[in-house]
BAZA-76177 format. One line per field, with one value per residue (C-alpha): residue number from 1; residue in three letters; chain; x, z, y. Coordinates in steps of 0.25 Angstrom, whole numbers. Layout:
k: (NUM | ...) .
r: (ALA | ...) .
c: (A | ...) .
px: (X | ...) .
pz: (Z | ...) .
py: (Y | ...) .
END
This chain:
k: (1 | 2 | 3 | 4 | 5 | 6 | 7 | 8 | 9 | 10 | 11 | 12 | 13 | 14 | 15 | 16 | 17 | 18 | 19 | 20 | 21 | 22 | 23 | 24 | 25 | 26 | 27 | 28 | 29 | 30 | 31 | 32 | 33 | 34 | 35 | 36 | 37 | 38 | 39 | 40 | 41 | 42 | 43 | 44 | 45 | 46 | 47 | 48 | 49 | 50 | 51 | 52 | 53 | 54 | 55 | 56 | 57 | 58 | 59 | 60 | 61 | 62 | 63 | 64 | 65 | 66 | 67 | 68 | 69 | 70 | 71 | 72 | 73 | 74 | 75 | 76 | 77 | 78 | 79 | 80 | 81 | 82 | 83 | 84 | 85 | 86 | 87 | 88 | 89 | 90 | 91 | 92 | 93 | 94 | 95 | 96 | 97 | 98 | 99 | 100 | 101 | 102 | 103 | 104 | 105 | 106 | 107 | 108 | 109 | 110 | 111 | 112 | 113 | 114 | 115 | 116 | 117 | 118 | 119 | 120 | 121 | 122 | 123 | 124 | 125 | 126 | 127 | 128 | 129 | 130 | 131 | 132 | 133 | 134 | 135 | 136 | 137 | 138 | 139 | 140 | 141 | 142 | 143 | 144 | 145 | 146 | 147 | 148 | 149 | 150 | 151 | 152 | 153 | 154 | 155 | 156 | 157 | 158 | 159 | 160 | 161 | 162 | 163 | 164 | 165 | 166 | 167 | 168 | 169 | 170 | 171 | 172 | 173 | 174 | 175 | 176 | 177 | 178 | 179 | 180 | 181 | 182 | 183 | 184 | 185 | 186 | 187 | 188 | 189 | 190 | 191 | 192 | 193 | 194 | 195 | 196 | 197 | 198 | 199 | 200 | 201 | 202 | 203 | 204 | 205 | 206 | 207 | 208 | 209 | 210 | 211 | 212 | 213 | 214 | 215 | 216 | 217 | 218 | 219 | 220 | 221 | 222 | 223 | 224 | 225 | 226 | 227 | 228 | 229 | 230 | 231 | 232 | 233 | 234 | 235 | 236 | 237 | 238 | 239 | 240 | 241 | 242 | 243 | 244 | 245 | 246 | 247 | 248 | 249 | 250 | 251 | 252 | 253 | 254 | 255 | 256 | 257 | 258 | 259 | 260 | 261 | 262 | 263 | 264 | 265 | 266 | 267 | 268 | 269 | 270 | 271 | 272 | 273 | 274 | 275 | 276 | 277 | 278 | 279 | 280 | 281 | 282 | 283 | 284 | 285 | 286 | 287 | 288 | 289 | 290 | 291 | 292 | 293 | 294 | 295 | 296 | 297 | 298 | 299 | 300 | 301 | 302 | 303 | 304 | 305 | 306 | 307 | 308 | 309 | 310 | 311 | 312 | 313 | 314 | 315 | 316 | 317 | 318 | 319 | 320 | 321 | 322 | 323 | 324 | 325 | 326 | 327 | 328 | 329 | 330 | 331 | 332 | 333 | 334 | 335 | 336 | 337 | 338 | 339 | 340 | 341 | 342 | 343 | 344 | 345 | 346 | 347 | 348 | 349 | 350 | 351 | 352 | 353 | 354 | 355 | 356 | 357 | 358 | 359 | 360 | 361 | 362 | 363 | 364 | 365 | 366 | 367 | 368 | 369 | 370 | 371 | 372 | 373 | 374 | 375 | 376 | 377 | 378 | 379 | 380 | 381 | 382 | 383 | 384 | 385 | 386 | 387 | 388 | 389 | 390 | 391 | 392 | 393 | 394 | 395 | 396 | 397 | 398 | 399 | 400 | 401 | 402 | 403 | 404 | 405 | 406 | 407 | 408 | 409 | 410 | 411 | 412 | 413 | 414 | 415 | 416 | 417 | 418 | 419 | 420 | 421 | 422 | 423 | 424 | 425 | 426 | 427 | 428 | 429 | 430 | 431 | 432 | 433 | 434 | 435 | 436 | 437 | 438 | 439 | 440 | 441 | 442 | 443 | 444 | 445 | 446 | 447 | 448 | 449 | 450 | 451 | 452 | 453 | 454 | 455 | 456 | 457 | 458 | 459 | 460 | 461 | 462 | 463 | 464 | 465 | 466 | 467 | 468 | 469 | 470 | 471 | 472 | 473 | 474 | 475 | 476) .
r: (UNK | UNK | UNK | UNK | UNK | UNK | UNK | UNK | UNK | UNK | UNK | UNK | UNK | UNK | UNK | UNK | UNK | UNK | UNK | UNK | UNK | UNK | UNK | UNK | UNK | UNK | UNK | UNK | UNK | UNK | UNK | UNK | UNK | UNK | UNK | UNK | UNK | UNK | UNK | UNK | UNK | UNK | UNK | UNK | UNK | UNK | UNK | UNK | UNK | UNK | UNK | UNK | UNK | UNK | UNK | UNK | UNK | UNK | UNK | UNK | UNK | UNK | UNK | UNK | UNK | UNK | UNK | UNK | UNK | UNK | UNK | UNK | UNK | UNK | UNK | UNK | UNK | UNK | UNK | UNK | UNK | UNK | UNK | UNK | UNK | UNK | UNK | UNK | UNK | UNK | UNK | UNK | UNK | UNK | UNK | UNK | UNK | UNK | UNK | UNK | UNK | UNK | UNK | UNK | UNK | UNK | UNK | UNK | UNK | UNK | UNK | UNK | UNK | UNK | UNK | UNK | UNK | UNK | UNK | UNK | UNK | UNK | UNK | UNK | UNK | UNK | UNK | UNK | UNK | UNK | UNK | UNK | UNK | UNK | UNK | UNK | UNK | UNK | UNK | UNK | UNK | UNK | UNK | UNK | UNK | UNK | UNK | UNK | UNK | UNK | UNK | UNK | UNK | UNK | UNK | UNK | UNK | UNK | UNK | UNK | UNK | UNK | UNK | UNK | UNK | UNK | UNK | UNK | UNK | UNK | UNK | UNK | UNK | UNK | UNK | UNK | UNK | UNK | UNK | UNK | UNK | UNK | UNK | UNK | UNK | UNK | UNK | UNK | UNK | UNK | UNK | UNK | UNK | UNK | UNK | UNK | UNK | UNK | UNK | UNK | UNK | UNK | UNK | UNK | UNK | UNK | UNK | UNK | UNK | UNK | UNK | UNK | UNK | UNK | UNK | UNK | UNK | UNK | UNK | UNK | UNK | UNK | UNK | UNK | UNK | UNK | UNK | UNK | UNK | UNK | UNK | UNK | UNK | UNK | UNK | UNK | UNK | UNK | UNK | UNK | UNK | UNK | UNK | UNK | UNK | UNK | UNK | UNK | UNK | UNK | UNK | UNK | UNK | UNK | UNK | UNK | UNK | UNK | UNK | UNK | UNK | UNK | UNK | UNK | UNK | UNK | UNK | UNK | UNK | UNK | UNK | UNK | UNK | UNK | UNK | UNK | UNK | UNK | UNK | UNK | UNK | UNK | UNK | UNK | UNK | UNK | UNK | UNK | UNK | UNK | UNK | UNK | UNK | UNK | UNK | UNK | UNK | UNK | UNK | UNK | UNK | UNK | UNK | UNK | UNK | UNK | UNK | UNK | UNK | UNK | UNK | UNK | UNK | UNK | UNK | UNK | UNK | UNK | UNK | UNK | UNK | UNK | UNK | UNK | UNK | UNK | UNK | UNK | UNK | UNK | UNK | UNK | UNK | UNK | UNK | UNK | UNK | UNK | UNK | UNK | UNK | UNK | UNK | UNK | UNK | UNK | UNK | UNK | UNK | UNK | UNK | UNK | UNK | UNK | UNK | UNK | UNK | UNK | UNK | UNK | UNK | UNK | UNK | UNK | UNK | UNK | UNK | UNK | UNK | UNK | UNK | UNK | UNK | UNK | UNK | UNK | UNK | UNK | UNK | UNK | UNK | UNK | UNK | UNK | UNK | UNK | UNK | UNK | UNK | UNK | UNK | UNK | UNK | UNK | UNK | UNK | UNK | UNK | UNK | UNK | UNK | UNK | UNK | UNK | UNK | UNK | UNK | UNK | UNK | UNK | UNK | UNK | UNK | UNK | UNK | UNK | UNK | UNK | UNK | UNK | UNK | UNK | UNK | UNK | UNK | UNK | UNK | UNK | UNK | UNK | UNK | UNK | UNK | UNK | UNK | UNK | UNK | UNK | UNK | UNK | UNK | UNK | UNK | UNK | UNK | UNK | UNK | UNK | UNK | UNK | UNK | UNK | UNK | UNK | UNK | UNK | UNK | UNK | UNK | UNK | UNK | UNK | UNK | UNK | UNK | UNK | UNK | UNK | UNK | UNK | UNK | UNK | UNK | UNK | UNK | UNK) .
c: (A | A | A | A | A | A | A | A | A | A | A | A | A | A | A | A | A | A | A | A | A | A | A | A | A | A | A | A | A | A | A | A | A | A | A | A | A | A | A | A | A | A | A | A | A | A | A | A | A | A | A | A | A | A | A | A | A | A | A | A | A | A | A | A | A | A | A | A | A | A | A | A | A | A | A | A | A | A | A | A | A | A | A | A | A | A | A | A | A | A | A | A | A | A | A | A | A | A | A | A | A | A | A | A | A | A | A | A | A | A | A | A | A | A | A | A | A | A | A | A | A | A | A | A | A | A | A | A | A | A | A | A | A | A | A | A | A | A | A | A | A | A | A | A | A | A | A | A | A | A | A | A | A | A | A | A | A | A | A | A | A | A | A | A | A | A | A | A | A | A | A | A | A | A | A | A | A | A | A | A | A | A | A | A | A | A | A | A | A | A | A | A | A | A | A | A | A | A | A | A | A | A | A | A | A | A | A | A | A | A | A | A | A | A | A | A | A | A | A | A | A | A | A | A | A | A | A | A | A | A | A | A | A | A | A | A | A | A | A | A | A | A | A | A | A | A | A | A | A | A | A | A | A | A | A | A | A | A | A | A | A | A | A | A | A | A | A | A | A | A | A | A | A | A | A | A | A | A | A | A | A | A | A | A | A | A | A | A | A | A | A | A | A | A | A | A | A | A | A | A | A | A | A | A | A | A | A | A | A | A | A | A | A | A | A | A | A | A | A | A | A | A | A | A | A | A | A | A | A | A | A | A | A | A | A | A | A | A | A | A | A | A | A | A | A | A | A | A | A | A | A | A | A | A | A | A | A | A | A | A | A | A | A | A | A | A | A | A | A | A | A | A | A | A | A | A | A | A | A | A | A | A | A | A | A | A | A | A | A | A | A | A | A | A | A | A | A | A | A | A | A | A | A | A | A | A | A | A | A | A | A | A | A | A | A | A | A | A | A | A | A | A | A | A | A | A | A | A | A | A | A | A | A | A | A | A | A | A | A | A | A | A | A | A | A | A | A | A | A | A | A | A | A | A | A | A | A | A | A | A | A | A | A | A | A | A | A | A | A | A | A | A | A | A | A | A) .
px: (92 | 78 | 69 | 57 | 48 | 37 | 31 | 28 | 18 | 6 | 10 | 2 | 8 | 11 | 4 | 8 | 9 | 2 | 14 | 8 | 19 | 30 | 44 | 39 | 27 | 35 | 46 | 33 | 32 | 46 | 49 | 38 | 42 | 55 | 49 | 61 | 51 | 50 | 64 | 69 | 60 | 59 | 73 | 81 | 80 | 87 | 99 | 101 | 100 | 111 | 121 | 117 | 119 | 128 | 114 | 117 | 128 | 120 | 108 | 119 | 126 | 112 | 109 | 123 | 118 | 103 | 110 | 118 | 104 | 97 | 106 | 104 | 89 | 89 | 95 | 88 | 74 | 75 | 80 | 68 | 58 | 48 | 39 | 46 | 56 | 69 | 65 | 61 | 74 | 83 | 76 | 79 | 94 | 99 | 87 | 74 | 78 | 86 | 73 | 65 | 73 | 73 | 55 | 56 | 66 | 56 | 44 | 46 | 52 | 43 | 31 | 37 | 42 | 29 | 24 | 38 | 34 | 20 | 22 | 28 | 16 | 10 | 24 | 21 | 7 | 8 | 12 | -4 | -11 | -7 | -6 | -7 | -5 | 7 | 4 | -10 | -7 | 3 | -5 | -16 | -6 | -1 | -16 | -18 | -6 | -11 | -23 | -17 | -6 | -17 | -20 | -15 | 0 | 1 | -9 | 1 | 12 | 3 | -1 | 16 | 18 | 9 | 15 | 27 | 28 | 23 | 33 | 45 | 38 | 40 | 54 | 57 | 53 | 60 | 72 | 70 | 67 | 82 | 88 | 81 | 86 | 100 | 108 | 121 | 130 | 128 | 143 | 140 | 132 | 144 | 157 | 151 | 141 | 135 | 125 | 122 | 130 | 128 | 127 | 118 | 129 | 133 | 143 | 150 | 141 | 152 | 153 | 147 | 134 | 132 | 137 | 127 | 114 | 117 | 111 | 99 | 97 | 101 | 86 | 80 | 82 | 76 | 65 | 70 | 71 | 55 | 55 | 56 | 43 | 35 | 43 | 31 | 22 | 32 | 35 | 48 | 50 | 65 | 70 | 60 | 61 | 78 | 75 | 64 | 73 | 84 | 77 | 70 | 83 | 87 | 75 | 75 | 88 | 86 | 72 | 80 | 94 | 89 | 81 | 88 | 102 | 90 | 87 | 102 | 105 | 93 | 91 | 90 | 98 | 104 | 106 | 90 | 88 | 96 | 88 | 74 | 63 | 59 | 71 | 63 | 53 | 62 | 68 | 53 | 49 | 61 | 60 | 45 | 36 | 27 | 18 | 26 | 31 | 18 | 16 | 31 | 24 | 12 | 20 | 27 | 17 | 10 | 26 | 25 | 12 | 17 | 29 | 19 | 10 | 23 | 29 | 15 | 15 | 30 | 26 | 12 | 22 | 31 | 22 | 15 | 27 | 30 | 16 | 19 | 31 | 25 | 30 | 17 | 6 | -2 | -12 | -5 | 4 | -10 | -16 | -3 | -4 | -17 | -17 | -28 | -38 | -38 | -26 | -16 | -8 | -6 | -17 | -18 | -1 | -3 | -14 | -5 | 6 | -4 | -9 | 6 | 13 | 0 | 1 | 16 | 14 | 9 | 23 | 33 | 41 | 57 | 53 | 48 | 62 | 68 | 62 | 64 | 77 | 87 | 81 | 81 | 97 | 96 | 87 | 96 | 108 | 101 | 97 | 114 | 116 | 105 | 110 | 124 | 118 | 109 | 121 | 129 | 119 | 111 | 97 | 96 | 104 | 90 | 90 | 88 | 95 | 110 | 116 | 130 | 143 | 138 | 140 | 145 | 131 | 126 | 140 | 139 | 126 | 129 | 140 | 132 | 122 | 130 | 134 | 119 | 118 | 129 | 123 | 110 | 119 | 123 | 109 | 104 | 89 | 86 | 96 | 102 | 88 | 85 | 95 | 90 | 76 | 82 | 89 | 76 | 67 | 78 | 79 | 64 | 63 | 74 | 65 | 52 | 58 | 66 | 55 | 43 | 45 | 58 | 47 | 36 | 46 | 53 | 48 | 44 | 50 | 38 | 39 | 26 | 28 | 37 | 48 | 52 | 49 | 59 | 72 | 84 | 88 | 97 | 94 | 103) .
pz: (31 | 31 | 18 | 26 | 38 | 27 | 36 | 50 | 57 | 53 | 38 | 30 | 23 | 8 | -1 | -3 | -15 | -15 | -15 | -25 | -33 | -32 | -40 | -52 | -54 | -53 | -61 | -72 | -70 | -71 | -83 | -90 | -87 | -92 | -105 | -111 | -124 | -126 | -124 | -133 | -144 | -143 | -135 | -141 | -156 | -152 | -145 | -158 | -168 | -159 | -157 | -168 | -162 | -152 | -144 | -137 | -130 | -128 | -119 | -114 | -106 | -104 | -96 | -88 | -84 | -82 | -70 | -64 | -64 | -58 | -47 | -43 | -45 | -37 | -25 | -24 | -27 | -16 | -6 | -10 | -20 | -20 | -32 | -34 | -40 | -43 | -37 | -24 | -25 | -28 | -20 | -6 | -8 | -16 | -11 | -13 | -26 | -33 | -32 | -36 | -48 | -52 | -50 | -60 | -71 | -68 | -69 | -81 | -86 | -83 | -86 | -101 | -103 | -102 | -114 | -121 | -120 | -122 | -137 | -141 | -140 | -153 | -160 | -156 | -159 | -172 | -178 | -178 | -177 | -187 | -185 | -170 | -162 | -153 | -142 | -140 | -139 | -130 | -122 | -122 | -117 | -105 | -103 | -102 | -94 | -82 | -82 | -80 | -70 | -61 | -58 | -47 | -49 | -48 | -62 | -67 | -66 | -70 | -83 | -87 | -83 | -95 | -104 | -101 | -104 | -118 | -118 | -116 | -125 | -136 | -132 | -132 | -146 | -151 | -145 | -152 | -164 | -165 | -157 | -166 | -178 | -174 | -186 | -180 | -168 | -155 | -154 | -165 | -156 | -144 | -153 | -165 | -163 | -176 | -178 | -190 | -199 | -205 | -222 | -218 | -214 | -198 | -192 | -177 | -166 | -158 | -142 | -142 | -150 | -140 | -129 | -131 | -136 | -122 | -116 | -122 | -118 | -105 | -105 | -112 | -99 | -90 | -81 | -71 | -60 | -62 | -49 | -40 | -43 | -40 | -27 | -17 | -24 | -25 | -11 | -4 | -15 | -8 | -13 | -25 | -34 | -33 | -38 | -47 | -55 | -55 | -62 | -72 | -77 | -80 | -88 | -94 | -100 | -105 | -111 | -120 | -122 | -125 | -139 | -141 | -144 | -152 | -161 | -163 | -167 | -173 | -183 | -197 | -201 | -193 | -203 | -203 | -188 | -187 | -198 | -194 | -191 | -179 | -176 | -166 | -178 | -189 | -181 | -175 | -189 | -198 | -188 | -185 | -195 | -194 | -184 | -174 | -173 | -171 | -160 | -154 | -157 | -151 | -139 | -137 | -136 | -125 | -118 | -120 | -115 | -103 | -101 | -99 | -90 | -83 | -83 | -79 | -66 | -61 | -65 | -58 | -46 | -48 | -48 | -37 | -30 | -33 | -27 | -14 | -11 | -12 | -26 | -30 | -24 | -13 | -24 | -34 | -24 | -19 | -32 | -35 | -23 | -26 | -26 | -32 | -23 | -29 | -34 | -25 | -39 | -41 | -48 | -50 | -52 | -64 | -70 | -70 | -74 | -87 | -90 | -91 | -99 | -107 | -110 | -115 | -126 | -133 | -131 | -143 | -139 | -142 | -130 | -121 | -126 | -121 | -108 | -103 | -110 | -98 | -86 | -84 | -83 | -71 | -65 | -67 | -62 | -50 | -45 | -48 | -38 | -29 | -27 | -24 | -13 | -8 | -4 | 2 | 10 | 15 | 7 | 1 | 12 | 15 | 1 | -1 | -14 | -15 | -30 | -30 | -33 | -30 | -32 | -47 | -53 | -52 | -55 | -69 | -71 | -69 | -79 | -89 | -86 | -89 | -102 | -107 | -102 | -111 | -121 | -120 | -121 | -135 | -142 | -143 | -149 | -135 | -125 | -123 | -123 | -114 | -102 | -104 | -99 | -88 | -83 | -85 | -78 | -66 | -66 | -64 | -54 | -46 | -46 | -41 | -31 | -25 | -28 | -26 | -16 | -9 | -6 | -2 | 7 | 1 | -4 | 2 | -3 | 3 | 2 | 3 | 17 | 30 | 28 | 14 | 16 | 27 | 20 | 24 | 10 | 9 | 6 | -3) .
py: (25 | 20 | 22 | 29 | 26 | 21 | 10 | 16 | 8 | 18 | 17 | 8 | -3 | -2 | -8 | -24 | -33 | -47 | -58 | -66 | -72 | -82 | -81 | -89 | -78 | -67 | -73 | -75 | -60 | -56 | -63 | -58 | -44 | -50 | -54 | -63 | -65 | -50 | -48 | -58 | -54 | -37 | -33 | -47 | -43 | -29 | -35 | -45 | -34 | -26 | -40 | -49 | -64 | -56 | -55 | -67 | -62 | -48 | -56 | -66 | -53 | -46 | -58 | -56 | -43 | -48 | -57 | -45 | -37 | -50 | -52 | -35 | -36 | -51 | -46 | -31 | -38 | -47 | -37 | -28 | -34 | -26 | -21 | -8 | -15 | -7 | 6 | -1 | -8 | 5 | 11 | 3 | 3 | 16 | 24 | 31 | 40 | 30 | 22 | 30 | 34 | 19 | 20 | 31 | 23 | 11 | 17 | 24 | 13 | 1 | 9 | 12 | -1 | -9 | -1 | -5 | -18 | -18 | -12 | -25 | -32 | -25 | -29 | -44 | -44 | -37 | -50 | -53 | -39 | -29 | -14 | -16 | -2 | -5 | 5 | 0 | -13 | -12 | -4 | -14 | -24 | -14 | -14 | -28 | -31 | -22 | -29 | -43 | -36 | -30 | -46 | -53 | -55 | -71 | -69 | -60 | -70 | -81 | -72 | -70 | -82 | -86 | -77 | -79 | -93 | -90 | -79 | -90 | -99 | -88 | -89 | -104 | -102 | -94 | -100 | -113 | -105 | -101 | -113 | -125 | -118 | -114 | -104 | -101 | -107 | -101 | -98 | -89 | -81 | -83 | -80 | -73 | -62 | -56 | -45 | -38 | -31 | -19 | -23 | -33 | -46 | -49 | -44 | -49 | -42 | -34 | -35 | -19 | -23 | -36 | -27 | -17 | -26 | -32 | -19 | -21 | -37 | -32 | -26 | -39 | -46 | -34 | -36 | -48 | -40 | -35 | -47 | -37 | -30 | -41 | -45 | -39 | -50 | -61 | -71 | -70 | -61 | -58 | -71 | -72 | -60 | -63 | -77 | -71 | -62 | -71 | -82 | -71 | -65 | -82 | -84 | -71 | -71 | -87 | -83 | -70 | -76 | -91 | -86 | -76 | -85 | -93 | -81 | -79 | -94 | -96 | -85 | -92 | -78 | -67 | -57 | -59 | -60 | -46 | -39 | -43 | -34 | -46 | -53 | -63 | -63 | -67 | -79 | -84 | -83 | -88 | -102 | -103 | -97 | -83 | -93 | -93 | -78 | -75 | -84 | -79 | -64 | -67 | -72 | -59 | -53 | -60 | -59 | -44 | -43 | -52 | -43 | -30 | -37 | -41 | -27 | -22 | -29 | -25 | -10 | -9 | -15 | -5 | 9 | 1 | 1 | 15 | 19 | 13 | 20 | 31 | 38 | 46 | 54 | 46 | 43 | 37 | 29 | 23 | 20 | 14 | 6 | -1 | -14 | -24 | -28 | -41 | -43 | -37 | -27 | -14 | -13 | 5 | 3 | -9 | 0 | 15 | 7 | 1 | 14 | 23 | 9 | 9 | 24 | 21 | 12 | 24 | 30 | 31 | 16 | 22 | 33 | 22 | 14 | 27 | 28 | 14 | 10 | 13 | 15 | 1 | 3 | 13 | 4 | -8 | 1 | 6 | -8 | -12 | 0 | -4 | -18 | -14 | -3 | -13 | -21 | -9 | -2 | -14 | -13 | -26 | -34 | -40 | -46 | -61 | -62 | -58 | -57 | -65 | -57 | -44 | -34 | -39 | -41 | -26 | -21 | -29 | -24 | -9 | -12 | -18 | -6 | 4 | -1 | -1 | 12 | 15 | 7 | 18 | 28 | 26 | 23 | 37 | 30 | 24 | 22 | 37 | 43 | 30 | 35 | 50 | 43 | 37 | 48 | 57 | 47 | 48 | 61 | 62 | 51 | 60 | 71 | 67 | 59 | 72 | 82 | 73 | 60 | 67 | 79 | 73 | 65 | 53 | 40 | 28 | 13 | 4 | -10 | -21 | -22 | -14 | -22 | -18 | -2 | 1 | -5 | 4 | 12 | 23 | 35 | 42) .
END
């Protein structure tokens, strides 16, 4: 059951990307996409208010599950790593309309989520510039990072690289912050988990509350697997981007569990630490002065930035890809196609992509919450599926990286997915409306592609070169 007689001798080669990188670039990439520093200091002081000093144990088993989701993105990406990522993926071993379904939940979700992150950079600048207007500024910034993504790629990871050293630098800090000036033994935060109480004192955080702030560090990890968009410009990218994504999930989960325990010890007060405005902000400046939490801010800001020009590079790749299987009108699917003539990137994808994240920012920030706050679970799901498939029907038996004790790592990680889908369920501010999102964007995705692609007849997966098009998929 072949995908489709797409490379005929008389059909013209699909547009190629320009292998330009080696495994620390694209690691310099990935981890900026990562952004550990915004992680730590936007998503952290959420899973802390929800456990207490129980948050140790709530990114400790995030980081269990990052391994299971690792091992399923390592051995997919190195059977297909191409920069369609997921889709392309889900798409080679469960079939066309599963991967499309997954381009739509990406799509929408990427496009949004750069505007998500790019509002932070008024928050973090704020500490200098009064009365900034948070849309325009994050806009700005979506504006500025398109520009630097349209640049050759090996720039791109030299300019994260940059920032991401700052990044980390933040980081160091503030761990040795909390660990030079150590408040409570960090038994306490193994044996006797406390979160605040409700007349003001601390209480013992239950197992349900760590339990459930675990769904939420689970996301303060994502973006490891972002690899795999940027296989079709990394060398022997079969056995690179598994290394790659390995080894970003490492140093992602040190660069957010290492402060974070530092925070919890290192808290002059946790009655204080749980009530602040700024958790991050009370503890940078309790220890180091108003000085320094400017500097820390200021470095956020530079991260966040860093994350958008990050984010910017593996979604231009993505609606790049999504042009050259052929998901448009002829038109569009050539303009998105374009590469640079100097510089080899999709250069007409990087600026739609800058145009529609830009228009987001101007968006109420709870709806953009809603629309991307579970579709990341579908996709995670769909790749567990994909992985077991892949062994079954023979679609990743080419693949150069095999997870050990399968199929255990995908079958603990659709558990521990289902239970933040559960999780979701039961907040009806973001999470419920957040899985009626998700289900919309499939139920769309479903749609055009049996009334628009099936009609005009089917959809084409293309790879960089003949040998990654004609991959035998099924077809149900």
């Amino acid at each position: 059951m072949a995908v489709s007689d797409l490379d005929s001798p008389t059909a013209s080669p699909p547009p190629a990307l320009h292998r330009g990188l080696r495994m620390l670039g694209t690691l310099f990439i990935v981890l900026s996409a990562v952004t550990p520093a915004s992680s730590v200091f936007i998503i952290a002081p959420g899973v802390i208010s929800q456990a207490g000093t129980g948050a140790f144990w709530s990114f400790a088993a995030a980081g269990v599950v990052g391994v299971f989701m690792a091992f399923v993105y390592a051995e997919l990406s190195s059977a297909y790593p191409l920069t369609g990522g997921e889709y392309a993926i889900v798409g080679r071993t469960l079939g066309r309309l599963p991967g499309f379904v997954i381009l739509g939940l990406i799509l929408v979700t990427q496009l949004l989520i750069l505007a998500v992150i790019a509002l932070g950079v008024g928050t973090y600048l704020g500490v200098l510039f009064d009365g900034l207007n948070g849309p325009v500024v994050a806009a700005v910034t979506v504006a500025v990072a398109a520009v630097v993504a349209i640049l050759d790629i090996k720039v791109n990871a030299l300019v994260t690289g940059v920032f991401l050293a700052i990044e980390m630098a933040a980081l160091v800090i503030l761990s040795a912050l909390g660990f030079l000036n150590v408040e409570r033994p960090f038994t306490d935060l193994l044996a006797h988990p406390v979160v605040a109480g409700g007349h003001g004192g601390l209480t013992a955080a239950s197992a349900g509350l760590i339990a459930a702030a675990t769904a939420v560090a689970i996301f303060a990890y994502n973006g490891y697997g972002s690899a795999v968009y940027f296989g079709e410009e990394t060398h022997d990218a079969h056995r690179t981007i598994a290394r790659t994504i390995l080894w970003a999930l490492g140093v992602t989960v040190a660069a957010e569990l290492i402060p974070v325990t530092a925070v919890l010890l290192g808290a002059p007060d946790l009655n204080k630490l749980f009530g602040a405005d700024n958790m991050l902000e009370y503890v940078i400046t309790e220890r180091g002065g108003d000085t320094l939490n400017t500097v820390i801010s200021l470095a956020i800001a530079l991260a966040i930035l860093n994350a958008v020009i990050a984010i910017m590079l593996l979604t231009a790749r993505l609606v790049f890809s999504s042009g050259r299987d052929g998901t448009w009108s002829p038109k569009v699917d050539g303009a998105l196609t374009a590469l640079h003539p100097r510089f080899g990137t999709p250069w007409i994808a990087t600026v739609l992509t800058a145009v529609l994240s830009a228009a987001a920012c101007f968006l109420p920030e709870k709806f953009l919450l809603v629309v991307t706050g579970t579709s990341l679970v579908a996709v995670y799901a769909a790749l567990c599926v994909a992985v077991i498939a892949g062994r079954r029907n023979g679609t990743t038996a080419h693949a150069a990286y095999r997870m050990p004790l399968f199929p255990a790592a995908p079958i603990a990680a659709l558990a521990a997915l289902g239970y933040v889908i559960y999780q979701n369920a039961k907040d009806p501010e973001i999470g419920r409306p957040s899985l009626g999102v998700t289900v919309l964007v499939i139920a769309v995705s479903v749609a055009y592609f049996l009334l628009v692609l099936r009609r005009r007849g089917g959809w084409d997966l293309r790879g960089p070169d003949s040998a990654e098009s004609i991959e035998e998929t099924p077809t149900r």
